[in-house]
Structure formats: structure tokens, C-alpha cells
C-alpha positions in Angstrom: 0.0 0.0 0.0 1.4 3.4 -0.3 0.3 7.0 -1.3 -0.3 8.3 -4.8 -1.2 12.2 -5.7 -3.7 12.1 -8.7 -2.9 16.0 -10.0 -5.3 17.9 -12.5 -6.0 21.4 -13.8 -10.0 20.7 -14.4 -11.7 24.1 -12.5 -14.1 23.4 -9.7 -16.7 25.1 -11.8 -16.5 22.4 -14.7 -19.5 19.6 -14.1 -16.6 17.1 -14.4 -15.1 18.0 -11.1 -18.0 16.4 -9.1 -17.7 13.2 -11.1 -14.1 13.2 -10.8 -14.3 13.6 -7.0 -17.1 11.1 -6.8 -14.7 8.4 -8.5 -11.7 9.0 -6.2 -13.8 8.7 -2.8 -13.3 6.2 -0.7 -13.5 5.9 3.3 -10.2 7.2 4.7 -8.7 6.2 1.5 -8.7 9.5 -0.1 -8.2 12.9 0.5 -8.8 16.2 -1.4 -5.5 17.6 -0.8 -5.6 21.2 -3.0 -9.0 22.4 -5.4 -8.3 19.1 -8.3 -5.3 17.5 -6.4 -6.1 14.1 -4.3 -4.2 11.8 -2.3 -5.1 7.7 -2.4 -3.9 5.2 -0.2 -3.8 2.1 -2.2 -2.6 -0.9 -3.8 -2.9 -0.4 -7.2 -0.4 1.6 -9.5 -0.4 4.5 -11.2 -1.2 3.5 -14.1 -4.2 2.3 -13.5 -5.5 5.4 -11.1 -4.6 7.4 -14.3 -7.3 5.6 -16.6 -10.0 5.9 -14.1 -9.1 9.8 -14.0 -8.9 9.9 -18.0 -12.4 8.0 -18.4 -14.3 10.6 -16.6 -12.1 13.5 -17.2 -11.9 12.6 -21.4 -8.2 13.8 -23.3 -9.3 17.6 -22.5 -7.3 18.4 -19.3 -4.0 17.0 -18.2 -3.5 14.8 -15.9 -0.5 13.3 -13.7 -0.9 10.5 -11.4 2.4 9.8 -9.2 3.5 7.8 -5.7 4.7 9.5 -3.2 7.7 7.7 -1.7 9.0 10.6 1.3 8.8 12.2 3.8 7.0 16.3 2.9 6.8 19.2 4.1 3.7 22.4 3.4 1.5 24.4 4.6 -1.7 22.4 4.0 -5.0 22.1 5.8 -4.0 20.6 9.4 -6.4 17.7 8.6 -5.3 17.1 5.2 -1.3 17.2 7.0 -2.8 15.0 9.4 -4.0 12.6 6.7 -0.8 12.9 4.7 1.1 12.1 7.5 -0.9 9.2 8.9 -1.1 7.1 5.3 2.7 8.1 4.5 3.9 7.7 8.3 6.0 10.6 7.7 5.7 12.4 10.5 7.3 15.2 8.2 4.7 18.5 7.5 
């Protein structure tokens, strides 16, 4: 299991962006990290977060899907910090 940040430029105004954020929920598996960036806990790869992004989101806004593999540091949201650091067992923020 590790973290993966699924990173988009789709606007919270587009229609898309409450599908989008309807695909990626999940328990305390995901978390909204910044306006259309998410962080997953999970076991499946990149790759295959990236196609479930691209079917709802179509070829119209880029997309980048990556693991996170250390330890961070930010000025987020104390919660989201607190989930970041919880799924990553960083202790870094």
C-alpha cells in the first residue's frame, strides 16, 4: 500500500469536477488535498488510477498521477497534513 497524488488542472466550476471527486472517494482512502489534487492510499499503481481519471475526465485536461515515496513538508490544511502524514507515516509537514 502506499500514497499516490492524482494532479489535474480541471476548474471546480466544470461539471466534471463532481464526477471526478465522486470516482476518487473512498472511506479514509482518499483525501482532497488542494482544489483538483487528491491523495489515495492504495494498492494499485499509477497506471491504472490514471485511466480511471482519463475516463471521466476525457483527453481535454492534463493529468499526472504519481507515488509518493517521502517524507514532505507544506502548509496544508491541518487535517489534510494529518492525513498525509498518517497514510505516508512521515511524521514530516
Amino acid at each position: 500500500m502506499g500514497v499516490l497524488l492524482i494532479c489535474t488542472d480541471l476548474p471546480p466550476s466544470d461539471r466534471r469536477h463532481a464526477r471526478l471527486e465522486a470516482e476518487l472517494q473512498g472511506d479514509d482512502a482518499t483525501c482532497r488535498v488542494l482544489g483538483s489534487t487528491w491523495a489515495v492510499f492504495t494498492s494499485e499503481p499509477p497506471a491504472k488510477w490514471y485511466a480511471r481519471v482519463r475516463r471521466v475526465l476525457g483527453a481535454e485536461y492534463p493529468v499526472l498521477v504519481v507515488a509518493v515515496m517521502s517524507k514532505l513538508a507544506g502548509q496544508l490544511p491541518v487535517e489534510t497534513m494529518a492525513w498525509l502524514d498518517r497514510h505516508l507515516g512521515s511524521g514530516g509537514g
